[in-house]
MITI-396356 format. One line per field, with one value per atom (N, C-alpha, C): residue number from 1; atom name; z, y, x. Coordinates in nm, 4 decimals. Layout:
N
k: NUM ...
a: CA ...
up: Z ...
north: Y ...
east: X ...
//
This chain:
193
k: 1 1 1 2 2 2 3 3 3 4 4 4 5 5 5 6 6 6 7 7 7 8 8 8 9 9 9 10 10 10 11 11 11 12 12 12 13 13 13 14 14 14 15 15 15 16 16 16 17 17 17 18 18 18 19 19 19 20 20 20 21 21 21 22 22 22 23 23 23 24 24 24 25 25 25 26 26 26 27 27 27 28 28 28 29 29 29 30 30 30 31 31 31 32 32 32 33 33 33 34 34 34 35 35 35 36 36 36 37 37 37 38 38 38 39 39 39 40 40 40 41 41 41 42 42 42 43 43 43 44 44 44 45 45 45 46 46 46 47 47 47 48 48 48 49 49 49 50 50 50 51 51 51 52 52 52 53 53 53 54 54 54 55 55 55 56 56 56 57 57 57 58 58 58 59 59 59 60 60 60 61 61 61 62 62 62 63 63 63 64 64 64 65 65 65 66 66 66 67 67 67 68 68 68 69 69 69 70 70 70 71 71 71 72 72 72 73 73 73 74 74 74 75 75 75 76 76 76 77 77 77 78 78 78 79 79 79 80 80 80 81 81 81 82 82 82 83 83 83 84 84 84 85 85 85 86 86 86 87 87 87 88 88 88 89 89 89 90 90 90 91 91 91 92 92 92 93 93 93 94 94 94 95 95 95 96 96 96 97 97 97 98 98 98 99 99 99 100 100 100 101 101 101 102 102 102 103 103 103 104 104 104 105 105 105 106 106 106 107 107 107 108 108 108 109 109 109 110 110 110 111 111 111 112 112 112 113 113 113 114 114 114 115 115 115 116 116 116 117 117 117 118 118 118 119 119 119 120 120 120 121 121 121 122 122 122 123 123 123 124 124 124 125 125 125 126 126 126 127 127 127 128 128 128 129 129 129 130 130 130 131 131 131 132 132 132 133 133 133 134 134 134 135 135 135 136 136 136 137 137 137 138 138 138 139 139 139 140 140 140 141 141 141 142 142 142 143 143 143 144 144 144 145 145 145 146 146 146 147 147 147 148 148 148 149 149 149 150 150 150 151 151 151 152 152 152 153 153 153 154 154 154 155 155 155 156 156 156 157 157 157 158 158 158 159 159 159 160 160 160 161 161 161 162 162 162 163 163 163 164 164 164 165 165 165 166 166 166 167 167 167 168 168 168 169 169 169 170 170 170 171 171 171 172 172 172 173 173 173 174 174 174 175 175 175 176 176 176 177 177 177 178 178 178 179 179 179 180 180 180 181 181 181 182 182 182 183 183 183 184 184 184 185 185 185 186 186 186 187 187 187 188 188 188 189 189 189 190 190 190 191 191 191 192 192 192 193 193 193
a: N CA C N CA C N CA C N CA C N CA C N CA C N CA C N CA C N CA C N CA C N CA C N CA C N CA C N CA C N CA C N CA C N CA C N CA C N CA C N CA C N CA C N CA C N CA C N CA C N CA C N CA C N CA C N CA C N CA C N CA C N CA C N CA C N CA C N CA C N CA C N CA C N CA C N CA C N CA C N CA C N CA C N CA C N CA C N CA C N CA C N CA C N CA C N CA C N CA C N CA C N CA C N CA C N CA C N CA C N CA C N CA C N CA C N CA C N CA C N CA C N CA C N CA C N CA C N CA C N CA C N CA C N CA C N CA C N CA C N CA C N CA C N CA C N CA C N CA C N CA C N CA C N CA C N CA C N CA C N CA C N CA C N CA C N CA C N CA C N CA C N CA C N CA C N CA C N CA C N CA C N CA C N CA C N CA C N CA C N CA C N CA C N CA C N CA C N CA C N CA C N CA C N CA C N CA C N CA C N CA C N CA C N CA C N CA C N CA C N CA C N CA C N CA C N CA C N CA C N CA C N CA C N CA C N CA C N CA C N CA C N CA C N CA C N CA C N CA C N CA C N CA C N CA C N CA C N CA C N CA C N CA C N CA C N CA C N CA C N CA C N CA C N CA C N CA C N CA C N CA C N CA C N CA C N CA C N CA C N CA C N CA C N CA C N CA C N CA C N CA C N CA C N CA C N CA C N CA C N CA C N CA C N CA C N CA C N CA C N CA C N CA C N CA C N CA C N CA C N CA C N CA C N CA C N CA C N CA C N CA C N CA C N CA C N CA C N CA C N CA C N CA C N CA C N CA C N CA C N CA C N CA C N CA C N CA C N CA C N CA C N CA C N CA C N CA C N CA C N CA C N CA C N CA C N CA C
up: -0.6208 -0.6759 -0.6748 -0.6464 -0.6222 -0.8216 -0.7955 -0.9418 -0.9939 -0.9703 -0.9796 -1.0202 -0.9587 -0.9975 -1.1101 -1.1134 -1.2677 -1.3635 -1.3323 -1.4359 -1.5066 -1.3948 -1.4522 -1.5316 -1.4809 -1.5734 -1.6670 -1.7354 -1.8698 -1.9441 -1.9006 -1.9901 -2.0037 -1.9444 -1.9919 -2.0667 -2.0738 -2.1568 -2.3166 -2.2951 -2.4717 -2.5557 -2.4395 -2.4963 -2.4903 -2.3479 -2.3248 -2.2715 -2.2926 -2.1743 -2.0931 -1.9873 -1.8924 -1.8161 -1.8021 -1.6559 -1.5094 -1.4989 -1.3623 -1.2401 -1.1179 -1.0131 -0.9506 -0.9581 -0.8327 -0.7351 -0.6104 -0.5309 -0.5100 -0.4464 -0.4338 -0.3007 -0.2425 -0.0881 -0.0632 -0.1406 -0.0656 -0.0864 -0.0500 -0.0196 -0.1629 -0.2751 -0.4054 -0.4727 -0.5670 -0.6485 -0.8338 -0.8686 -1.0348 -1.0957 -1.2005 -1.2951 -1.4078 -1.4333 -1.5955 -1.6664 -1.8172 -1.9368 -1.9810 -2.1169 -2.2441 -2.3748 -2.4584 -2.6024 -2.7072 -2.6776 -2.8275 -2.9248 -2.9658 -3.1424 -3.1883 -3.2137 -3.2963 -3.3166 -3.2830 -3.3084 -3.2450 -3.2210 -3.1356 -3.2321 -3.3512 -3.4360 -3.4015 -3.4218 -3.3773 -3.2367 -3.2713 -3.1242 -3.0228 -2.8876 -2.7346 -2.7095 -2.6886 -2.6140 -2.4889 -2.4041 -2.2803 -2.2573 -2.1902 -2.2186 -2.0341 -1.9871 -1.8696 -1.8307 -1.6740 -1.6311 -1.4945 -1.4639 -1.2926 -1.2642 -1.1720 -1.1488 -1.0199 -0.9563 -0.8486 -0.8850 -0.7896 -0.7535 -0.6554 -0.7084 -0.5327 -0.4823 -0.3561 -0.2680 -0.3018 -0.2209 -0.2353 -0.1628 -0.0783 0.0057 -0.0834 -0.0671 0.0336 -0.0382 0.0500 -0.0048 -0.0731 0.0046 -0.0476 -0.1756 -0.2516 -0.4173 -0.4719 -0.4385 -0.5637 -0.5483 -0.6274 -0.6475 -0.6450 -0.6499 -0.6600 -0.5607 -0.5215 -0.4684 -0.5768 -0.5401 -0.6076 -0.6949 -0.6042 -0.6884 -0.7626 -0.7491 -0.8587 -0.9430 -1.1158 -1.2094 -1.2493 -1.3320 -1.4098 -1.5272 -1.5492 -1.7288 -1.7051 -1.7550 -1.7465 -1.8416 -1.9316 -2.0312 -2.1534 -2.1469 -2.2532 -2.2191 -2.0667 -2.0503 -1.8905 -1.8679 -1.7456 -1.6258 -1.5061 -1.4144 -1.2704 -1.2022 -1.0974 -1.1025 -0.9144 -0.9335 -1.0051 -1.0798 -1.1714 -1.2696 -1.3662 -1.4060 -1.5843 -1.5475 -1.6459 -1.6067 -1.4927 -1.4529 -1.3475 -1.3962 -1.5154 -1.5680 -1.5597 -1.5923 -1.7155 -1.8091 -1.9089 -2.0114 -2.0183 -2.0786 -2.0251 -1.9098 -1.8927 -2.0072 -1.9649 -2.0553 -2.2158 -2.2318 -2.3889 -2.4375 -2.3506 -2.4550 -2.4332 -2.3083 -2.3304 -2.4507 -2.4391 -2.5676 -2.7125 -2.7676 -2.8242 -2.8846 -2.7493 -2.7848 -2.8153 -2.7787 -2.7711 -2.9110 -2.9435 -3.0685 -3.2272 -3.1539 -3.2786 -3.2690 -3.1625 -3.1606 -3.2235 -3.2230 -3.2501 -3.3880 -3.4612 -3.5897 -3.7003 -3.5930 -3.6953 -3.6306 -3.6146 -3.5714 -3.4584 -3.3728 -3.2569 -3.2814 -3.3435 -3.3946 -3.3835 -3.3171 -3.3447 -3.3922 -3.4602 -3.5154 -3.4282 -3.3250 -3.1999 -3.0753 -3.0314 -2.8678 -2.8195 -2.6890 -2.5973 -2.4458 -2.3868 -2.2281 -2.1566 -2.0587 -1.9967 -1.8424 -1.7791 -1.6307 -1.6170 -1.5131 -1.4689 -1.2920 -1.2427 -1.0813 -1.0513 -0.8781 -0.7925 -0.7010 -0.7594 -0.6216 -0.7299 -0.8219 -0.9113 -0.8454 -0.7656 -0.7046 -0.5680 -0.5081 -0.3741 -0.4188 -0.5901 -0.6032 -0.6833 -0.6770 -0.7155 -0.6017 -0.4676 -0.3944 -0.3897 -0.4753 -0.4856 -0.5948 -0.7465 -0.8476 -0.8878 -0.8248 -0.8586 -0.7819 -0.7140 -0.6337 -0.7696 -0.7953 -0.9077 -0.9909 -1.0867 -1.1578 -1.1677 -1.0730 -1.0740 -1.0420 -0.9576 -0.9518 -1.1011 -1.1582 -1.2959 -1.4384 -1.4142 -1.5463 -1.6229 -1.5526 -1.6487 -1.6654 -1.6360 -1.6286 -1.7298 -1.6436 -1.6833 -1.8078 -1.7623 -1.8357 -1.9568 -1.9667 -2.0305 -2.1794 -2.2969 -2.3884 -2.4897 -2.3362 -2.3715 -2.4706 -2.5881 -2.6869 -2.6460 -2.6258 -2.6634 -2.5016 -2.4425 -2.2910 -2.4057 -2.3334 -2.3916 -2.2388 -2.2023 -2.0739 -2.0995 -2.0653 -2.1096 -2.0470 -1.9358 -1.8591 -1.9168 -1.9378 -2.0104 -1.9961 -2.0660 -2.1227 -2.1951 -2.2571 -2.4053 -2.4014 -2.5175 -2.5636 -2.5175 -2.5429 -2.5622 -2.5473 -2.5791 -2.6274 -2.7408 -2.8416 -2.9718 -2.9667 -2.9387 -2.9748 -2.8470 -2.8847 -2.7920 -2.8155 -2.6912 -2.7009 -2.6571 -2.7396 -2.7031 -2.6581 -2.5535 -2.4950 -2.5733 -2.6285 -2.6746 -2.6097 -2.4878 -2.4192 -2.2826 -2.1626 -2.0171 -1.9767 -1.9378 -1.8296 -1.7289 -1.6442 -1.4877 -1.4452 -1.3154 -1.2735 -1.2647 -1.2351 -1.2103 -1.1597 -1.0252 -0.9758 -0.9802 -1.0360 -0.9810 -0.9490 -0.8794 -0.9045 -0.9610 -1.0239 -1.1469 -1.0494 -1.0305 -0.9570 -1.0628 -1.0945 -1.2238 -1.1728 -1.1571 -1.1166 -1.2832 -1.2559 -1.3884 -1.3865 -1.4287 -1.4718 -1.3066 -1.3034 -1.1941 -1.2394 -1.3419 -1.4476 -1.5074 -1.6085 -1.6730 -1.8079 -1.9094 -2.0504 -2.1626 -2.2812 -2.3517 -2.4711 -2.5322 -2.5926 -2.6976 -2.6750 -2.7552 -2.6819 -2.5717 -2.5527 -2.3693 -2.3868 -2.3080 -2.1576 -2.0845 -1.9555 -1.9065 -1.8538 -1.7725 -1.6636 -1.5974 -1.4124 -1.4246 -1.3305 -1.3387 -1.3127 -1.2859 -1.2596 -1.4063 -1.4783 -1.6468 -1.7423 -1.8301 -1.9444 -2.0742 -2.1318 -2.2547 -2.3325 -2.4629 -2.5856 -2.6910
north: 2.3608 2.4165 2.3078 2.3493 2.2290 2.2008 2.1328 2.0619 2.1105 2.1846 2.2845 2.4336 2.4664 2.5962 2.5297 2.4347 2.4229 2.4054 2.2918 2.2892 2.4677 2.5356 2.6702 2.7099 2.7676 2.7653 2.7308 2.5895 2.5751 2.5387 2.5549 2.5822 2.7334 2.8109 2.9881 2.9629 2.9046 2.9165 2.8717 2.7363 2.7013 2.8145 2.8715 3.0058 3.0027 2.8794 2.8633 3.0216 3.0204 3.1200 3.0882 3.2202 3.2036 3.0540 3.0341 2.9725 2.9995 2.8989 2.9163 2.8113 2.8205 2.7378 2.7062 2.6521 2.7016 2.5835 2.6222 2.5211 2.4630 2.3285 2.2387 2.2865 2.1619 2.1567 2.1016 2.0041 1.9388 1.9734 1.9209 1.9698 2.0394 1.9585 1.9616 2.0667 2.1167 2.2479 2.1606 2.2408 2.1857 2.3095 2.2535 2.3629 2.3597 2.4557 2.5181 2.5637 2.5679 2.6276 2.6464 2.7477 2.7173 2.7356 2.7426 2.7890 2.8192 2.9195 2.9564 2.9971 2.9804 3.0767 3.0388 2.8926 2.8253 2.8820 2.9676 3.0329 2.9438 3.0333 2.9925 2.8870 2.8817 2.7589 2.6246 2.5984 2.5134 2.4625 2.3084 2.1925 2.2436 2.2237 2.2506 2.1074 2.0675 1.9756 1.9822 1.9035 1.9310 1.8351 1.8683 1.7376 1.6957 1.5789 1.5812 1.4701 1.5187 1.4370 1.4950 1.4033 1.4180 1.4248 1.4921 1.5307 1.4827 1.3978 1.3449 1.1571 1.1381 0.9388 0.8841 0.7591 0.6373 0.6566 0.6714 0.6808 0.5881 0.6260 0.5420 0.4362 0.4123 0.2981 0.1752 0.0553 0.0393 0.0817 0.1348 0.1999 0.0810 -0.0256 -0.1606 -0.2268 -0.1813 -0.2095 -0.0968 0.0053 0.0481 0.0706 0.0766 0.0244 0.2038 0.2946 0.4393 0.5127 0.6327 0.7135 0.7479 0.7480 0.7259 0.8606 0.9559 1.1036 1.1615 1.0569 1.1221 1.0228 1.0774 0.9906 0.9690 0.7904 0.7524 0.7243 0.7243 0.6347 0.4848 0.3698 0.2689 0.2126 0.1216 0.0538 0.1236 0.2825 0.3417 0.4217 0.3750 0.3749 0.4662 0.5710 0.6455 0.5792 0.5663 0.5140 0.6380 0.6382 0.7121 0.7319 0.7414 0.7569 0.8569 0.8257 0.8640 0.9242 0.8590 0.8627 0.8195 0.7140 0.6601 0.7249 0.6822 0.7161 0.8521 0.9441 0.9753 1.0781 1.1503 1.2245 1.1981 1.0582 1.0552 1.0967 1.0656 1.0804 1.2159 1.2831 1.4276 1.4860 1.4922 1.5381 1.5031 1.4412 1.4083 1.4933 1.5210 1.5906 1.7668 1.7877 1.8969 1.9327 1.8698 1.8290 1.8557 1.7882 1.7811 1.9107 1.9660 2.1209 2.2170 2.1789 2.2411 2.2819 2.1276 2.1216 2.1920 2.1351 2.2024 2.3621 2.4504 2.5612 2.6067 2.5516 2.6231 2.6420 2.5167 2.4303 2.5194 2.5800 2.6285 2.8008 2.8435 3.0100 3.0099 2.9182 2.9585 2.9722 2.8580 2.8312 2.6549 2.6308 2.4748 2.4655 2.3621 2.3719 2.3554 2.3140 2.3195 2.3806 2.4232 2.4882 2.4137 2.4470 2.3171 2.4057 2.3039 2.3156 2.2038 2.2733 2.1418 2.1301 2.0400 2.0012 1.9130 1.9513 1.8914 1.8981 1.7200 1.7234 1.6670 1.6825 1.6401 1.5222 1.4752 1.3961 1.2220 1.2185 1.1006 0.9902 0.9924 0.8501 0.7792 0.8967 0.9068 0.8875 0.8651 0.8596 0.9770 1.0695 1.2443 1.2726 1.2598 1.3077 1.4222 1.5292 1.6735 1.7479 1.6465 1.6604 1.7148 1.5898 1.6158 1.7746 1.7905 1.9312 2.0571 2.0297 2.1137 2.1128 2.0411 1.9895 2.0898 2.0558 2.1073 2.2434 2.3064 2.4992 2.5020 2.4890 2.5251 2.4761 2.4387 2.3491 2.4569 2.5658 2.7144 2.8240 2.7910 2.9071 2.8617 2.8209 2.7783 2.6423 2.5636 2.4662 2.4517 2.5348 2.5613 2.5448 2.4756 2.4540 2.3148 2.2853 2.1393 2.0680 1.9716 1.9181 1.7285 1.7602 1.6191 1.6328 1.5449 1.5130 1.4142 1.4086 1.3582 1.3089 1.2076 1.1885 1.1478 1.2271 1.1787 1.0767 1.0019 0.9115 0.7749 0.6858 0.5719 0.5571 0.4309 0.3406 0.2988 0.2906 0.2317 0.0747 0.0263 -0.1362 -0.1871 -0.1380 -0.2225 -0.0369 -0.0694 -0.0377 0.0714 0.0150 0.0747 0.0953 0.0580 0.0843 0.2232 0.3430 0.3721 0.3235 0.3789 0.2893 0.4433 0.4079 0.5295 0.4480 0.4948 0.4502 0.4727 0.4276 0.5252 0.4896 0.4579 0.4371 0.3539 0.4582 0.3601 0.3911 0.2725 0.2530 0.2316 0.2703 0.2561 0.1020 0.0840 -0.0356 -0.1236 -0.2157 -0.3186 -0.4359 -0.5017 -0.6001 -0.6814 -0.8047 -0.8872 -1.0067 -1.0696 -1.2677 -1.3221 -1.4367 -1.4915 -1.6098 -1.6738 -1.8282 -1.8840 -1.9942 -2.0823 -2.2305 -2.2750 -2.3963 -2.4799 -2.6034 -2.6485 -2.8187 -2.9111 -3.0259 -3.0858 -3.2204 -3.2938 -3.3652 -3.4187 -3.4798 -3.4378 -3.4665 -3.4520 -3.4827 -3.3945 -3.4167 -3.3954 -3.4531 -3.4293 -3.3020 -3.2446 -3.0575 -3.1889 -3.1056 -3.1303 -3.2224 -3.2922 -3.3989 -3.3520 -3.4355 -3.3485 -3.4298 -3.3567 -3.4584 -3.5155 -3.6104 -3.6950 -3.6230 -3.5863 -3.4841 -3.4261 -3.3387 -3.2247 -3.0535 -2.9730 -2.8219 -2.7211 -2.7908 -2.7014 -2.8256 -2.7532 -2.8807 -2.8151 -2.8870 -2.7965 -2.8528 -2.7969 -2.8130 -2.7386
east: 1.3145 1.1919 1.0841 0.9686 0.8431 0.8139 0.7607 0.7139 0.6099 0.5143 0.4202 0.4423 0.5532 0.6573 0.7107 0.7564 0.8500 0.7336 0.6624 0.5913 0.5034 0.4468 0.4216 0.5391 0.6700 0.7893 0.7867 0.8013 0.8438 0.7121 0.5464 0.4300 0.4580 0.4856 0.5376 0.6392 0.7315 0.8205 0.8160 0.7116 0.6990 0.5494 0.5311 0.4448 0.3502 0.2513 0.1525 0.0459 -0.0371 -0.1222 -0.1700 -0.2548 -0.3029 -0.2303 -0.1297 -0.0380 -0.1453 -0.1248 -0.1515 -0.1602 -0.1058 -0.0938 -0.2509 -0.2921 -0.4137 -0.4525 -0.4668 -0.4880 -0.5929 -0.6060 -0.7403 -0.6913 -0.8562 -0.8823 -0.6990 -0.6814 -0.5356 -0.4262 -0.3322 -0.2018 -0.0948 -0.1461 -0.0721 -0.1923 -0.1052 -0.2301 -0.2344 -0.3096 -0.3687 -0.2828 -0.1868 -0.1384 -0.2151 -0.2350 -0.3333 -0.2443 -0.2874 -0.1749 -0.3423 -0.3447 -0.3800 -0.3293 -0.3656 -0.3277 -0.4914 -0.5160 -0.5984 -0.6108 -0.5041 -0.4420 -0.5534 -0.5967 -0.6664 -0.8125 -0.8748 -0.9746 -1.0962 -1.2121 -1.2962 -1.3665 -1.3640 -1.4289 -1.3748 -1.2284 -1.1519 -1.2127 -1.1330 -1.2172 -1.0955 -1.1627 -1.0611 -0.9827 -0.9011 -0.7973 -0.7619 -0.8491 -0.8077 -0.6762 -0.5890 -0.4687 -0.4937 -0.4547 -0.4524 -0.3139 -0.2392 -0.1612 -0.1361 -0.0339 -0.0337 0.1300 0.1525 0.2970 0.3162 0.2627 0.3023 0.3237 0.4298 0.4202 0.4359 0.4417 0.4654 0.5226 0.5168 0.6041 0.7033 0.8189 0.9996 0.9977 0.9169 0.9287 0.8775 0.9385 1.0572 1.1701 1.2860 1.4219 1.5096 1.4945 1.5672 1.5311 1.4563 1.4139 1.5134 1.5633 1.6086 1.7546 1.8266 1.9468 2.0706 1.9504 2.0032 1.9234 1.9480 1.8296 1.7161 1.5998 1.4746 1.4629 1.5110 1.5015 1.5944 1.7275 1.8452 1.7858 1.7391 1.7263 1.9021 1.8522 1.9855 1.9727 2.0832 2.0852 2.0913 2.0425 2.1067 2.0808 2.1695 2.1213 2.0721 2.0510 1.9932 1.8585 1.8536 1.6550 1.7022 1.6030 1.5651 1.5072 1.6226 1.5566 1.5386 1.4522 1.4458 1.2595 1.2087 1.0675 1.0009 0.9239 0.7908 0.8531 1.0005 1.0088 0.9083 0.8322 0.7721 0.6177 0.5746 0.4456 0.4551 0.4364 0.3387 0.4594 0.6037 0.6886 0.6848 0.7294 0.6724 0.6127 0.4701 0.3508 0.3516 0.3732 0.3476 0.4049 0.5630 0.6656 0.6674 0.6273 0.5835 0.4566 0.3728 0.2849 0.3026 0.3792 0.3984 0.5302 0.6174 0.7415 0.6542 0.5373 0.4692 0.4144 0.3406 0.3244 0.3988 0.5249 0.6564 0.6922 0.7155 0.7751 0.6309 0.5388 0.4771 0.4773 0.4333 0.4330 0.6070 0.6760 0.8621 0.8147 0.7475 0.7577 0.6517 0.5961 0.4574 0.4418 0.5653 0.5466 0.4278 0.4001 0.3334 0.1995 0.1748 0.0060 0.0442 -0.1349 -0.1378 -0.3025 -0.3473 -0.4295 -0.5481 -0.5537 -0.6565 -0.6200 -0.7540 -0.6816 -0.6566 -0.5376 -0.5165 -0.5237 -0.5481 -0.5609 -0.5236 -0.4196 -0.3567 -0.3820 -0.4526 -0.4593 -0.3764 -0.2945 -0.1682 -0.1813 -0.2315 -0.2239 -0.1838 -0.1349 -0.0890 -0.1330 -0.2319 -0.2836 -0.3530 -0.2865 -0.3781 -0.2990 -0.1840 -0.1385 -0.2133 -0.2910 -0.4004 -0.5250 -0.5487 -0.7052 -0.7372 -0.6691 -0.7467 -0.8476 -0.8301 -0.9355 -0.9907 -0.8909 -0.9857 -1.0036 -0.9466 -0.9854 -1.1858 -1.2342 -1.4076 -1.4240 -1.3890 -1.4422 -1.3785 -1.2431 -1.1658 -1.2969 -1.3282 -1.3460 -1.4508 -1.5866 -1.6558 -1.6682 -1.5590 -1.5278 -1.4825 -1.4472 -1.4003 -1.4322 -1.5303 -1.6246 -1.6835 -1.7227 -1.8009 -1.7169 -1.5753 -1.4482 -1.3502 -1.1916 -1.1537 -1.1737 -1.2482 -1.2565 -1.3677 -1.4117 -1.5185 -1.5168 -1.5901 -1.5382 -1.4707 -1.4370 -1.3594 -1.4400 -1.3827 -1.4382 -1.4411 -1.2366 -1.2176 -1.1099 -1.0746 -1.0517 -0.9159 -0.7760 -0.6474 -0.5735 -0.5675 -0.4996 -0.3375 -0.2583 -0.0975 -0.0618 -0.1357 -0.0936 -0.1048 0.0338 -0.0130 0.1155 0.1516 0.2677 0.2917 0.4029 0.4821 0.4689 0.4244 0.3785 0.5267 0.6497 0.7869 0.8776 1.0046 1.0745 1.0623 1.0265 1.0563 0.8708 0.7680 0.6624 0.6102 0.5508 0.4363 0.3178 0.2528 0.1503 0.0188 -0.0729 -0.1591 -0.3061 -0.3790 -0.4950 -0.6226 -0.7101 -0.8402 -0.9254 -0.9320 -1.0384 -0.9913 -1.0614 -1.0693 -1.1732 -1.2364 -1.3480 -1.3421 -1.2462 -1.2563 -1.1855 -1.2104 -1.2141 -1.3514 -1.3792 -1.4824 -1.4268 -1.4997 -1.4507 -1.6071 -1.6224 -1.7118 -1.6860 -1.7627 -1.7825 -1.9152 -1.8575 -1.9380 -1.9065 -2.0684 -2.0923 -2.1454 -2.0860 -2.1668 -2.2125 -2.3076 -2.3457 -2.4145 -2.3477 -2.3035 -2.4041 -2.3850 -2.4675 -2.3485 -2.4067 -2.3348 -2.2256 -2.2196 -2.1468 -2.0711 -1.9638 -1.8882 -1.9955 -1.9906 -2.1575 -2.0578 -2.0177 -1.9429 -2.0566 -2.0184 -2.0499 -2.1871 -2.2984 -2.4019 -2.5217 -2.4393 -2.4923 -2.6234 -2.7015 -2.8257 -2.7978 -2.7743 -2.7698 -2.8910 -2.8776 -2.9506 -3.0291 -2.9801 -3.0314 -2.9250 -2.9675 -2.9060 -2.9931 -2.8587 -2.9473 -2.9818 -2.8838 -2.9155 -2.9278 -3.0006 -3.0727 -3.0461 -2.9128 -2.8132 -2.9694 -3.0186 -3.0878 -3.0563
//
């Protein structure tokens, strides 16, 4: 079964609505869930994660086949097991468990985007994004990305904030000398005061 089929599967099964597969321009599709018990006053939760990973190569790093997960030591090994299966599987677990816990009410709506393509970049996320910003997605309050990693062991670890990447270079041109802190150089291109 593809991972897109399951994942629709068991968001129908913890009693999500409106399920649904739907495809981008590329090869992998965006699964949708929602939940709106919570009434239209209540804030939206968009949850987001990705059901695809790295490729297996090279085969000679791993010690099992990449797609039979294992036990070892106590801890889950096999690919994308951590990134992003994880953090996926945890917040849908999450929804899980509260909807069992609370007769099938949670105190905010939720909406879950779940894709295929965040290990390539998301190259057809922005196009999604934007077909479904006045439809489906419409509403959204607060944006929740399940994708992340545990501090240790015994700690999770939750993100409140990413800004992207940024790469720069910083050229610093400095006195000619060695100037001990306070002291005013002689010549030179900067004049500490």
């Amino acid at each position: 079964m593809r991972l897109g089929a399951w994942l629709h599967d068991k968001l129908t099964a913890i009693g999500l609505q409106d399920v649904q597969v739907l495809q981008t321009e590329g090869p992998q599709p965006v699964v949708y869930a929602s939940h709106s018990g919570a009434g239209p006053a209540a804030p939206t939760v968009l949850i987001y994660g990705h059901y695809d990973v790295q490729p297996v190569d090279p085969l000679g790093l791993w010690d099992d086949p990449p797609f039979e997960p294992r036990i070892r030591d106590g801890m889950f090994w096999g690919r994308g097991v951590d990134d992003d299966k994880g953090g996926l599987l945890g917040a849908v677990h999450a929804v899980e468990s509260y909807l069992q816990s609370s007769e099938g009410s949670l105190p905010v709506n939720v909406k879950f985007l779940l894709e295929g393509q965040e290990e390539i970049g998301s190259p057809d996320l922005a196009a999604f994004l934007r077909e479904h910003r006045g439809g489906l997605l419409a509403g959204v309050d607060l944006a929740l990305s399940a994708d992340g990693s545990q501090i240790s062991k015994e700690q999770p670890g939750i993100a409140t904030g990413l800004r992207g990447a940024v790469a720069l270079q910083v050229d610093v041109r400095t006195a000619h000398t060695d100037i001990h802190s306070g002291a005013q150089p002689a010549r030179g291109p900067l004049c500490f005061r």
